[in-house]
ZAVEX-448081 format. One record per residue (C-alpha): residue in three letters; x, y, z. Coordinates in steps of 0.5 Angstrom, whole numbers, plus 2048, in hexadecimal, padded with zeros to 3 digits. Layout:
ZAVEX-448081
R  ALA  X  Y  Z
...
//
This chain:
ZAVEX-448081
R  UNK  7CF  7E1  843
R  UNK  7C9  7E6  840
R  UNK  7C2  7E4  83F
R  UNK  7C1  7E2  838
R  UNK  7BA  7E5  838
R  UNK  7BC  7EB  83C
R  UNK  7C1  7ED  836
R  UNK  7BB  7EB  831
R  UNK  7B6  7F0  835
R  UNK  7BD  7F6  836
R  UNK  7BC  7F6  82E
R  UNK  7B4  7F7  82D
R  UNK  7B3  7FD  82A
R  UNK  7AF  800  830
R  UNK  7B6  800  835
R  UNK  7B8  805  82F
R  UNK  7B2  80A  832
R  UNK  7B5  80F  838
R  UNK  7B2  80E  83F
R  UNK  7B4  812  846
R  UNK  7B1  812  84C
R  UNK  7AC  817  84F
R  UNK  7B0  81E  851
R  UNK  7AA  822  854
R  UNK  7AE  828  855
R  UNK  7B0  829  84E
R  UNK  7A9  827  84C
R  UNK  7AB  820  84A
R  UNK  7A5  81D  84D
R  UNK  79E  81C  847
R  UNK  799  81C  84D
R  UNK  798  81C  854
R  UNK  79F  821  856
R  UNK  79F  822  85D
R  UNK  7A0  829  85C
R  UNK  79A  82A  858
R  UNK  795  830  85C
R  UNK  78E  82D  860
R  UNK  788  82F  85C
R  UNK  785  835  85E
R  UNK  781  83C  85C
R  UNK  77D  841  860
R  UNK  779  848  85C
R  UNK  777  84E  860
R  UNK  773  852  85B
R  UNK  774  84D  855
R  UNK  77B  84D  856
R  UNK  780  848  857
R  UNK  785  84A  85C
R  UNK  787  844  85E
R  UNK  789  83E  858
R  UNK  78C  837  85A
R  UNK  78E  83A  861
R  UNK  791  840  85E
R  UNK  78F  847  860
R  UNK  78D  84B  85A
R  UNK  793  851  85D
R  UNK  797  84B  85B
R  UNK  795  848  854
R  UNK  79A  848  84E
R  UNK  796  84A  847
R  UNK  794  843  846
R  UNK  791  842  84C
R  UNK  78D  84A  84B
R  UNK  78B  848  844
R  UNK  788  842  846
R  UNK  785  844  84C
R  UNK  781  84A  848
R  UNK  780  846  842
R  UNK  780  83F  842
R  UNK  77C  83C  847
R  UNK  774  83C  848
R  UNK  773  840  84F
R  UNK  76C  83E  84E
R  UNK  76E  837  851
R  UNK  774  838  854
R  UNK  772  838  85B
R  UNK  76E  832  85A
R  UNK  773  82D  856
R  UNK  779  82F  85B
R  UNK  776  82C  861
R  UNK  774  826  85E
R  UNK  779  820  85E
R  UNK  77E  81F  859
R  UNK  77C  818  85A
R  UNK  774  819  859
R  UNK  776  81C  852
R  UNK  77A  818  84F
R  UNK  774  812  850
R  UNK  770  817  84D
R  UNK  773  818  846
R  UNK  775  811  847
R  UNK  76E  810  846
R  UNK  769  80E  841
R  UNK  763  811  845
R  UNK  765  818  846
R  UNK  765  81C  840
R  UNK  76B  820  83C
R  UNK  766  825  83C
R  UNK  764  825  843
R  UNK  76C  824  845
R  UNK  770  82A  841
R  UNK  76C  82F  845
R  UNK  770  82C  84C
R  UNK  776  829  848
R  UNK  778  831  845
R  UNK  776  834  84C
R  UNK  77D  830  84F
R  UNK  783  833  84F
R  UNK  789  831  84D
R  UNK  78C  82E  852
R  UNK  785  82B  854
R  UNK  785  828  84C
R  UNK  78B  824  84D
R  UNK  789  821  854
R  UNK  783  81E  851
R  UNK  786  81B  84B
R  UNK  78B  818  84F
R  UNK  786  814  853
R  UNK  785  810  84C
R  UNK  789  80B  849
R  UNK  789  80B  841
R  UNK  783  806  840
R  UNK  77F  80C  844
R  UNK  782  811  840
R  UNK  780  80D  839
R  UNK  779  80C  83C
R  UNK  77A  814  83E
R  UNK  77C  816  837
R  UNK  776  812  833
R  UNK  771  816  837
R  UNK  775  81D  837
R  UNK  778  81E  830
R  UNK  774  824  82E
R  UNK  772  822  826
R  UNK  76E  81C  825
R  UNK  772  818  820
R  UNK  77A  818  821
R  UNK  77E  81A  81B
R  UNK  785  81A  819
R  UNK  78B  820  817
R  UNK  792  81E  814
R  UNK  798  821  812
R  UNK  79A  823  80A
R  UNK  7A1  825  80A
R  UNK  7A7  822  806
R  UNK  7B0  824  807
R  UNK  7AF  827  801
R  UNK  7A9  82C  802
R  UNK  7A7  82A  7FA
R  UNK  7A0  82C  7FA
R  UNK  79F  828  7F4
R  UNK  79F  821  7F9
R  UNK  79B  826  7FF
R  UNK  795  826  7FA
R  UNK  796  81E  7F9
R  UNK  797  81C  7FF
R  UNK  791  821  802
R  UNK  78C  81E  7FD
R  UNK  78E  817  7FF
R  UNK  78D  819  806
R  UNK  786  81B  805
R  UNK  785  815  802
R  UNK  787  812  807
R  UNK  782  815  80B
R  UNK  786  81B  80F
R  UNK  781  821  810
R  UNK  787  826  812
R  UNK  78D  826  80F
R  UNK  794  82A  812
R  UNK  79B  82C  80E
R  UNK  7A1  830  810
R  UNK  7A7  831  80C
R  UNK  7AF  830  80D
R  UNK  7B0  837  809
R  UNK  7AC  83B  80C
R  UNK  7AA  840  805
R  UNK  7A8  83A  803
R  UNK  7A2  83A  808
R  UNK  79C  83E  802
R  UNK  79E  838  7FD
R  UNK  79D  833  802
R  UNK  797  836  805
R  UNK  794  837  7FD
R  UNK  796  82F  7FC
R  UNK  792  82C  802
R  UNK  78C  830  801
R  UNK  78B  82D  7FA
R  UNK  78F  827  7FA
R  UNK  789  826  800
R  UNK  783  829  7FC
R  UNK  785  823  7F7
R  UNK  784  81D  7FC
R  UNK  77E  820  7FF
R  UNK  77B  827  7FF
R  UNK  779  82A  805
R  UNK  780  828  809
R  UNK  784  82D  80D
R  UNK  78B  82F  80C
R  UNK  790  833  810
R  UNK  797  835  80F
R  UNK  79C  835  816
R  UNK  7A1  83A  815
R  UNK  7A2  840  81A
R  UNK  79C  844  81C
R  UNK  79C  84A  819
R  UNK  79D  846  812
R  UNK  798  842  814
R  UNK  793  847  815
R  UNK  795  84A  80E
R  UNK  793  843  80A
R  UNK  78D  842  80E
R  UNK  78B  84A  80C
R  UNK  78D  84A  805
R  UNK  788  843  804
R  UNK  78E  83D  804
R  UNK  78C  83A  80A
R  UNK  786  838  80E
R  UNK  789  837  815
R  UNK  78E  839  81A
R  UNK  791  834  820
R  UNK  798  835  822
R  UNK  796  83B  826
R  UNK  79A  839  82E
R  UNK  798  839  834
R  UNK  79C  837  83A
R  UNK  79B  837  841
R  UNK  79F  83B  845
R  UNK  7A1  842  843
R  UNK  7A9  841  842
R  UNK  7A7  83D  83D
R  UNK  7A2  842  83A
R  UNK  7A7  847  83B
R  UNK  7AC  845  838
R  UNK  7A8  844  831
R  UNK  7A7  84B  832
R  UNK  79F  84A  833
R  UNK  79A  84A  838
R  UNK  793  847  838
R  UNK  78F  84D  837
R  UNK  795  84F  830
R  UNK  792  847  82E
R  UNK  78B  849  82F
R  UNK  78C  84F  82B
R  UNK  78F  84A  825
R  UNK  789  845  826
R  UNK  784  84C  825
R  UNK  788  84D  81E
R  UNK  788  846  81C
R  UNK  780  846  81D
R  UNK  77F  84E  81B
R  UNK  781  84B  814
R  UNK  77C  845  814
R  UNK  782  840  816
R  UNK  781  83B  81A
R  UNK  787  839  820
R  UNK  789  835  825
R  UNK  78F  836  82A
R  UNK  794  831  82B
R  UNK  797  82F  831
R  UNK  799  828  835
R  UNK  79D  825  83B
R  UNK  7A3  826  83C
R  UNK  7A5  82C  838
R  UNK  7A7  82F  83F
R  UNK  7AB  82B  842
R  UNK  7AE  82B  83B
R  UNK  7AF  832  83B
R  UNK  7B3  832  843
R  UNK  7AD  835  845
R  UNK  7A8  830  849
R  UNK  7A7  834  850
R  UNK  7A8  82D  852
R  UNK  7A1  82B  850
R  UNK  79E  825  84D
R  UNK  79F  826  846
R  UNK  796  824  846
R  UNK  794  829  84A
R  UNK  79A  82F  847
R  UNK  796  82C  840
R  UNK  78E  82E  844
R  UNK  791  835  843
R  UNK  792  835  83D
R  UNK  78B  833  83B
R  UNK  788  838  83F
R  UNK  78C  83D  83C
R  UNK  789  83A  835
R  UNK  782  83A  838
R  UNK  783  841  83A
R  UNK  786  843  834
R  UNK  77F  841  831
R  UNK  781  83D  82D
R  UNK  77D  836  82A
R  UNK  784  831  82B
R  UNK  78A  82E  82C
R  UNK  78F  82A  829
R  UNK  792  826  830
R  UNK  795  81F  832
R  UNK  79B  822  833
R  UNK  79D  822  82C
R  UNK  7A4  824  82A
R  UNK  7A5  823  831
R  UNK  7A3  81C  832
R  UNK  7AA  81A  833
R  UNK  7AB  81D  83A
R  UNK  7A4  81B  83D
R  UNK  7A5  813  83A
R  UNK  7AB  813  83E
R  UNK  7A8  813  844
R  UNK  7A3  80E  848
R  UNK  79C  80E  846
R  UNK  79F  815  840
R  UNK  79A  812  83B
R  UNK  793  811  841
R  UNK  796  818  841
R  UNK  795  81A  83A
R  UNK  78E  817  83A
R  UNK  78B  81B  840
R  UNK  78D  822  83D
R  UNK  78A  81F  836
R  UNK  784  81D  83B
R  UNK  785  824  83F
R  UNK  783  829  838
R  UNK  77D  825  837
R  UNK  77A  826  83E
R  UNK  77C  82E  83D
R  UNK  778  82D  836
R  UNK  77E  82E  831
R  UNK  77E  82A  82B
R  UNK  784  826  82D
R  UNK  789  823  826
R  UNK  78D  81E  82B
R  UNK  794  81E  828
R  UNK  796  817  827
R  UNK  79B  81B  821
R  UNK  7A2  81B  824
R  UNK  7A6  815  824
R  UNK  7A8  813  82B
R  UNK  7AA  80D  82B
R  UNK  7AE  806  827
R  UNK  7A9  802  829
R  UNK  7A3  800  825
R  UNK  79F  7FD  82B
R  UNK  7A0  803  82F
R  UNK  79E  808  829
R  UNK  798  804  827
R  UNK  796  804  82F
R  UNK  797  80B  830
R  UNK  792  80D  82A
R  UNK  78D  808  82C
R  UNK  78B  80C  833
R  UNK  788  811  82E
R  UNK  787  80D  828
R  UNK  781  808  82C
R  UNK  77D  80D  82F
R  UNK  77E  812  82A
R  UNK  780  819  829
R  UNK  77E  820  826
R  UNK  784  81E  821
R  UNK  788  818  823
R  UNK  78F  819  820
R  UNK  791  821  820
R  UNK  797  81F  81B
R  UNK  796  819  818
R  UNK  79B  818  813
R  UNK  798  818  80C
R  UNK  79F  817  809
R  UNK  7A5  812  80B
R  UNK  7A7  814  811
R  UNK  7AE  816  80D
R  UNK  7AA  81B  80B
R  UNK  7A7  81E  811
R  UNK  7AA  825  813
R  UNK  7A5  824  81A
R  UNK  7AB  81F  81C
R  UNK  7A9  819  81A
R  UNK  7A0  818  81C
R  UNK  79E  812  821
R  UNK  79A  80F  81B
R  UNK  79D  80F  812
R  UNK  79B  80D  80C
R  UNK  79D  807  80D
R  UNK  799  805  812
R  UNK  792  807  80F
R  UNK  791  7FF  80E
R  UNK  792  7FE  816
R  UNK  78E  804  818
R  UNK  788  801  813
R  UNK  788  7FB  815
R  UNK  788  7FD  81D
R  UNK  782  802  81B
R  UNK  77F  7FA  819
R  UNK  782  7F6  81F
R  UNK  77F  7FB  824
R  UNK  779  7FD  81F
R  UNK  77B  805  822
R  UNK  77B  80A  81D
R  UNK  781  80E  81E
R  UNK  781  812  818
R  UNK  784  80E  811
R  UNK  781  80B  80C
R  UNK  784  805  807
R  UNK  785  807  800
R  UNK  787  803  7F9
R  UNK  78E  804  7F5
R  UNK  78A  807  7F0
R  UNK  786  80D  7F3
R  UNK  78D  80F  7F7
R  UNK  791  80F  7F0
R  UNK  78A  813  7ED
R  UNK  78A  819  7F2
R  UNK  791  81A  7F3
R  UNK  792  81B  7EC
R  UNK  78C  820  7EC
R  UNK  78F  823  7F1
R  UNK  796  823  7EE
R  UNK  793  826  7E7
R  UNK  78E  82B  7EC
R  UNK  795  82E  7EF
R  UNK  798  82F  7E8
R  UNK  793  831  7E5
R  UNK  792  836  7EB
R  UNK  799  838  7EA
R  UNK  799  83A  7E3
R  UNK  793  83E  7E4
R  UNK  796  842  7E8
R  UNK  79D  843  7E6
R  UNK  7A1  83F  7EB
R  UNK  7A6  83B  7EA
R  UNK  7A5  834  7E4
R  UNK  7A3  82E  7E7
R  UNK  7A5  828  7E1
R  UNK  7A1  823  7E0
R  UNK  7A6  81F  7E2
R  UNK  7A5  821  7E9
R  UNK  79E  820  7E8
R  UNK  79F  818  7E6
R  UNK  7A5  819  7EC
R  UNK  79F  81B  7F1
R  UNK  79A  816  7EE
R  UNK  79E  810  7F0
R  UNK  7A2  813  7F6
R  UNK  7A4  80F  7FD
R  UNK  7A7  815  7FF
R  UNK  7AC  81B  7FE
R  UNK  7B2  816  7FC
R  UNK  7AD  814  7F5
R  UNK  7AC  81C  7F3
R  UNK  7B1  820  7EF
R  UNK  7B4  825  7F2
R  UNK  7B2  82C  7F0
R  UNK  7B5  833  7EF
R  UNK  7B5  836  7F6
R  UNK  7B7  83D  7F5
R  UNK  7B2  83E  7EF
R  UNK  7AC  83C  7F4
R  UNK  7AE  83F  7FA
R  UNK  7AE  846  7F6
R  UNK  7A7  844  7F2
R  UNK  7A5  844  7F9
R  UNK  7A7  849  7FC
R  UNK  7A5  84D  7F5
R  UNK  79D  849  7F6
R  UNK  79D  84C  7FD
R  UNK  7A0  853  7FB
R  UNK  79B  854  7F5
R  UNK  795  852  7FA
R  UNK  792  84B  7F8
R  UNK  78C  849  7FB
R  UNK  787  842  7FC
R  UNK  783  847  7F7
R  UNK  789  847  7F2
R  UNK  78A  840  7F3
R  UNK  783  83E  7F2
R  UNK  782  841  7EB
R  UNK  78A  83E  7E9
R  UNK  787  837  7EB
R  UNK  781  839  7E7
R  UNK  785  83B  7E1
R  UNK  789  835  7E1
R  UNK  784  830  7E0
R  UNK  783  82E  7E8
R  UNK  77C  831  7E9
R  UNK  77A  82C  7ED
R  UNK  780  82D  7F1
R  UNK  77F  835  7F1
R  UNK  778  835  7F3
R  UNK  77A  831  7FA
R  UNK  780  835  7FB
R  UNK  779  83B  7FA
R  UNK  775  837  7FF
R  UNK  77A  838  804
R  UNK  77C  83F  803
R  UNK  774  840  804
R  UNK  774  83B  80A
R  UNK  77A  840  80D
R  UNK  773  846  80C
R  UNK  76E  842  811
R  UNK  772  840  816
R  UNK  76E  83A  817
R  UNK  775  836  819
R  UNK  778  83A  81D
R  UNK  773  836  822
R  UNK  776  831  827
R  UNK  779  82B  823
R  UNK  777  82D  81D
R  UNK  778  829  816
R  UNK  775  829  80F
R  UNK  773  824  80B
R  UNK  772  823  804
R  UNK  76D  828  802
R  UNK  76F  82D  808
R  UNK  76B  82B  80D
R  UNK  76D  82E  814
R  UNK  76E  828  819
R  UNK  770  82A  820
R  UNK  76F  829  827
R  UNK  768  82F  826
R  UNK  765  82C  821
R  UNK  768  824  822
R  UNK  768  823  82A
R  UNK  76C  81E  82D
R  UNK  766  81A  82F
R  UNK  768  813  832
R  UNK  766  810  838
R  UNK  767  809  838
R  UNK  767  804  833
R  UNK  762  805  82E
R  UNK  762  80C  82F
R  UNK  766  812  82B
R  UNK  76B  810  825
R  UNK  76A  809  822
R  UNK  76F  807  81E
R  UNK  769  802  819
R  UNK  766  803  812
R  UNK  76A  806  80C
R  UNK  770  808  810
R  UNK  770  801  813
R  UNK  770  7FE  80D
R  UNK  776  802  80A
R  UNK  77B  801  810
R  UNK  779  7FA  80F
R  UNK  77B  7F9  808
R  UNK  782  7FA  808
R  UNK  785  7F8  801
R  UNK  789  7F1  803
R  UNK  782  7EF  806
R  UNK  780  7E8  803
R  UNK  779  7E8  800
R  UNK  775  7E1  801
R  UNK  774  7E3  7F9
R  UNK  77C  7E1  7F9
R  UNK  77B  7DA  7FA
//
């Protein structure tokens, strides 16, 4: 005989999931592996000589860029022969200041980081989190992309994301020429919803690079890092080759972000038998030393392997916790799809979600997740209903906003009629206004016409041939009625000239002001203190559309 309810429990999405047991020898282990080195470091004449209970005659180039470049030696001495313990109370804390404490927490070393949050458990680390997140006010960043790279449903979804409140957005392509249309669509279709948003395009790096300088993107992120140096190698990269590509992002007024997470190591055979936290320490301190403002990590598309494994999401929250107490803006994944399992999607973007982070959501999808080409987001369009009635269930601010049909239906149109009007005045390739009515009311890809590929793959290739520029781009919008539109799209390049957001979590608002770690700090400490979700935006994640009004009755 067979337990009814055991049968029952056999058929519940979360045994669909993938779990194996810790294997620290090949890295399957989140935290805490065996193999893992005792913290250490000593200088002579200001250099380190020994790091982790390595002799510098024996560093990899990992351990050489980050003994040169990534850790305050001012303090080093000090914080290391402090108990790992003593300094996991401190950041738990509410009396000891985030400013008093980054000066000890970016004086440790990579293997000194990861001991000291793995003394705390997850509510300590969400307690942690509240206080050292680098900006003031948590924010949001989501996915714009579509199966069918159609640049008319990017620029709708875009301004309906900014709309909803997202203050970054990211795109890619399934064909990568389409990538300077893409790039185009998202950077209008999000000035529409809200001017002031920022946008980039995840292609390879040297195109990426080649959009951010011609003006069709405002940001960069998918630059990896990894914590072992095979795996840097077998990328045909090194920490000072990514340092060098971090400086031609910011030489050109681009702001960026590095991208790694737990996991990628041992998804790429190459562990060392290390814990897949303290292989993740390392690729931070190869980011802080590369001079870069932050990071996008949580794992991110590697989320599966540390979620099969014990304590694999603990995990994933102590490296977001990690790139804090380094002083990086931390944009905390919570983007790939990992599981079957509601309750355990909704539990794993919770740990980041309460306490808040610089961006909650590096990918939330802004489309049906059919349409992601990020392999399928965490969180979609069809649950922003939920996501606003958490940020009212909890009262936390995690990045989003309630809208009404008709403010989506009207945005989207303008942003659909901006990209065609956009189009023609550059001599791309025709958008009908059939496809603008498609875009207008689309759910996803499945509601849009199909459109001539050939011919707008060569438009593309023509456009970049000829040299189109943000310049370009903004007298086109002009010409074609969008003054608004174009004068956003100006305000921008202009943003790109001052530099003001390439600071530590930088964000803009809807007139352009900086907000960023420089020149709004994270200052809480306690209740009461630092970023309180009250007055006008209480008032709006109050107000979801379905809540009843005593005037109902």
């Amino acid at each position: 005989m067979k337990s009814k309810r055991f049968e029952v429990l056999a058929n519940r999405p979360v045994n669909q999931d993938g779990f194996v047991k810790e294997w620290p020898e090949v890295g399957l282990i989140a935290m805490e592996g065996p193999n893992d080195p005792t913290p250490s470091i000593k200088l002579e004449n200001g250099v380190v000589v020994e790091l982790d209970g390595k002799a510098r005659k024996d560093f990899d180039m990992l351990d050489y860029f980050i003994a040169d470049h990534a850790i305050n030696l001012d303090k080093t001495e000090e914080v290391m022969k402090m108990d790992s313990l003593e300094l996991a109370r401190m950041l738990v804390d509410i009396n000891v200041k985030r400013s008093d404490i980054v000066n000890l927490t970016t004086a440790m070393t990579p293997a000194k980081i990861t001991e000291v949050v793995s003394q705390m458990n997850v509510l300590e680390m969400m307690m942690s989190m509240t206080k050292m997140r680098a900006r003031q006010t948590p924010s949001n960043q989501c996915h714009v992309t579509n199966v069918k790279d159609n640049p008319i449903q990017i620029a709708a979804d875009a301004a309906e994301a900014a709309l909803r409140g997202f203050d970054e957005q990211e795109t890619t392509v399934g064909i990568v020429r389409y990538a300077p249309f893409n790039a185009l669509a998202i950077m209008v279709g999000a000035q529409v919803g809200r001017p002031g948003i920022l946008t980039q395009c995840a292609v390879e790096e040297a195109t990426e690079l080649e959009l951010g300088m011609k003006g069709f993107t405002a940001y960069a992120e998918t630059v990896s890092v990894y914590g072992t140096e095979p795996v840097f190698m077998d990328g045909d990269d090194t920490p000072w080759s990514k340092g060098f590509l971090a400086s031609s992002y910011a030489s050109r007024g681009l702001k960026m972000r590095f991208t790694s997470g737990t996991g990628s190591e041992v998804q790429m055979g190459y562990a060392e038998g290390k814990s897949m936290l303290y292989l993740e320490a390392r690729c931070l301190y190869v980011t802080k030393g590369c001079g870069v403002q932050g990071i996008q990590n949580g794992s991110v598309s590697c989320v599966g392997v540390p979620a099969g494994v014990p304590s694999g999401i603990r995990a994933i929250l102590a490296e977001n916790l990690i790139a804090a107490m380094l002083d990086l803006e931390c944009a905390s994944s919570n983007d790939q799809t990992f599981t079957h399992s509601d309750l355990r999607r909704v539990a794993r973007s919770l740990m980041q979600m309460v306490p808040g982070t610089d961006f909650i959501c590096s990918g939330y999808s802004a489309t049906p997740n059919y349409d992601n080409m990020f392999a399928g987001s965490n969180w979609d369009a069809d649950d922003y209903d939920d996501w606003n009635v958490i940020q009212r269930d909890l009262k936390i601010d995690g990045g989003l906003r309630p809208v009404t049909e008709e403010d989506v239906i009207r945005v989207r149109n303008k942003a659909a009629r901006a990209i065609q009007g956009l189009f023609k005045e550059l001599g791309l390739t025709e958008i009908t206004d059939e496809e603008v009515e498609a875009a207008t009311y689309a759910h996803g890809s499945k509601d849009m016409p199909n459109r001539n590929v050939v011919e707008d793959l060569k438009a593309a290739e023509e456009m970049m041939a000829r040299g189109v520029t943000g310049i370009d781009i903004i007298k086109a919008l002009y010409r074609a009625g969008f003054e608004d539109v174009a004068d956003s799209v100006f305000k921008l390049s202009k943003q790109k000239v001052a530099g003001d957001y390439l600071h530590t979590a930088a964000i803009l608002d809807k007139d352009f002001k900086v907000h960023s770690a420089v020149n709004c700090p994270n200052t809480y400490n306690g209740p009461k203190t630092g970023y309180q979700v009250e007055g006008e935006r209480w008032e709006e994640i109050k107000n979801i559309t379905n809540a009843k009004s005593p005037e109902d009755y």
